[in-house]
N, C-alpha and C positions, 0 to 999 in steps of 0.2 A: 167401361167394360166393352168389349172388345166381340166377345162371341156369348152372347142372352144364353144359347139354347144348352155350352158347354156347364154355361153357369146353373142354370136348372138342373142337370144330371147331376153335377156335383153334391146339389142341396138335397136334393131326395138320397144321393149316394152315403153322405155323408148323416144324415136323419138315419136309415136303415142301420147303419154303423155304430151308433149311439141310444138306438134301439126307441127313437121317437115314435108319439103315437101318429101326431099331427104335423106337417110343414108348411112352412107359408115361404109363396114364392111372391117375385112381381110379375105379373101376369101381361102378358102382351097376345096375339092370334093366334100365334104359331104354339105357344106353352098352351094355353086353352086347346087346342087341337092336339096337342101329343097328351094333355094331361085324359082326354076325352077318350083316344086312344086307349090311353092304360087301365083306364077304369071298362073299357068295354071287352078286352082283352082279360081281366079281371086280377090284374097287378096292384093296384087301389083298391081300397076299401071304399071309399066316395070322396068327393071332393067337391067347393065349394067357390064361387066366386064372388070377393066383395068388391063391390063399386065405392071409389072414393075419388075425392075433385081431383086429386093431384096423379094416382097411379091405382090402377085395378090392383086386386091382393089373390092369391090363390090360395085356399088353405085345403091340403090333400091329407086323408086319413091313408096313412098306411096299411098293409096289409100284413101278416102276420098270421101261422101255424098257431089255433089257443091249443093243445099241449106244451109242442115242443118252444115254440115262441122262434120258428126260422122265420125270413121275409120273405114273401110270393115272389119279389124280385129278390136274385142272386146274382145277376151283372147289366149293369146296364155302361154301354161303349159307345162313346162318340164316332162316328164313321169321317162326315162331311162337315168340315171346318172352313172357316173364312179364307183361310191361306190355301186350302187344297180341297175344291169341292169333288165331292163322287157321286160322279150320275151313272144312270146303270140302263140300258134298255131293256125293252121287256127279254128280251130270250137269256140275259144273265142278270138275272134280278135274285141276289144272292138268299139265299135258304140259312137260316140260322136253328143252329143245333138239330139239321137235318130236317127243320117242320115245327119243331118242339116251343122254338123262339119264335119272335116277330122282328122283323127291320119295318121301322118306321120312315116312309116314303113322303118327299113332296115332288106331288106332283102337279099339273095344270089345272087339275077338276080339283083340287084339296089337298089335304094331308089324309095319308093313311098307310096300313099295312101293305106289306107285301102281296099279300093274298088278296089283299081288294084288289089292287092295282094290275094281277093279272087275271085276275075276271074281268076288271073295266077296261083290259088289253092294254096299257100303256105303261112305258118307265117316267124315271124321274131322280129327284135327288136322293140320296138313302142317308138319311140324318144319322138315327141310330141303330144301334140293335139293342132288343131287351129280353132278357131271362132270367 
């Protein structure tokens, strides 16, 4: 596998699609940090992480409308890929859905939102967007 983090958007993308409660991913820093993200952002319902000898396991409750039954997530885009990264500085540190979304950022001090990153004053990589 080539690109982990493409591979993570897919699994959640593709769960939301088929209308799962639960997903389990393999867990590495960087998926622990955007999954942390999502759930604080409140895109996740909670999530969970299990330790085992050979590879960490993530298991994320999704989130979902109890009426209508839509997902809290409605698109999540890969930006910054292995073959073509995008880094952004702070004074165009791109705004998704006008405020409405978040673009998840790495940057020096961690992973995080956009909106941390220009309170902490600094750019970085722009992994995703999420909405």
């Amino acid at each position: 596998m080539t690109d982990p983090i493409s591979d993570y958007l897919t699994r959640l993308r593709n769960a939301i699609k088929a209308n799962h409660r639960v997903v389990d991913v393999p867990a590495s820093r960087l998926k622990k940090e955007i999954t942390r993200i999502l759930y604080e952002q409140g895109y996740i319902l909670n999530y969970k992480v299990d330790a085992s000898p050979v590879q960490d396991n993530i298991k994320i409750a999704l989130k979902y409308h109890p009426v209508t039954k839509i997902p809290a997530i409605k698109k999540l885009d890969r930006i910054s890929s292995p073959g073509l990264r995008k880094y952004s500085p702070l004074k165009k540190l791109p705004r998704v859905l006008n405020g409405m979304g978040v673009a998840i950022i790495s940057t020096s001090k961690g992973v995080m939102t956009n909106k941390e990153a220009v309170k902490q004053n600094i750019g970085g990589e722009v992994l995703c967007f999420v909405y």
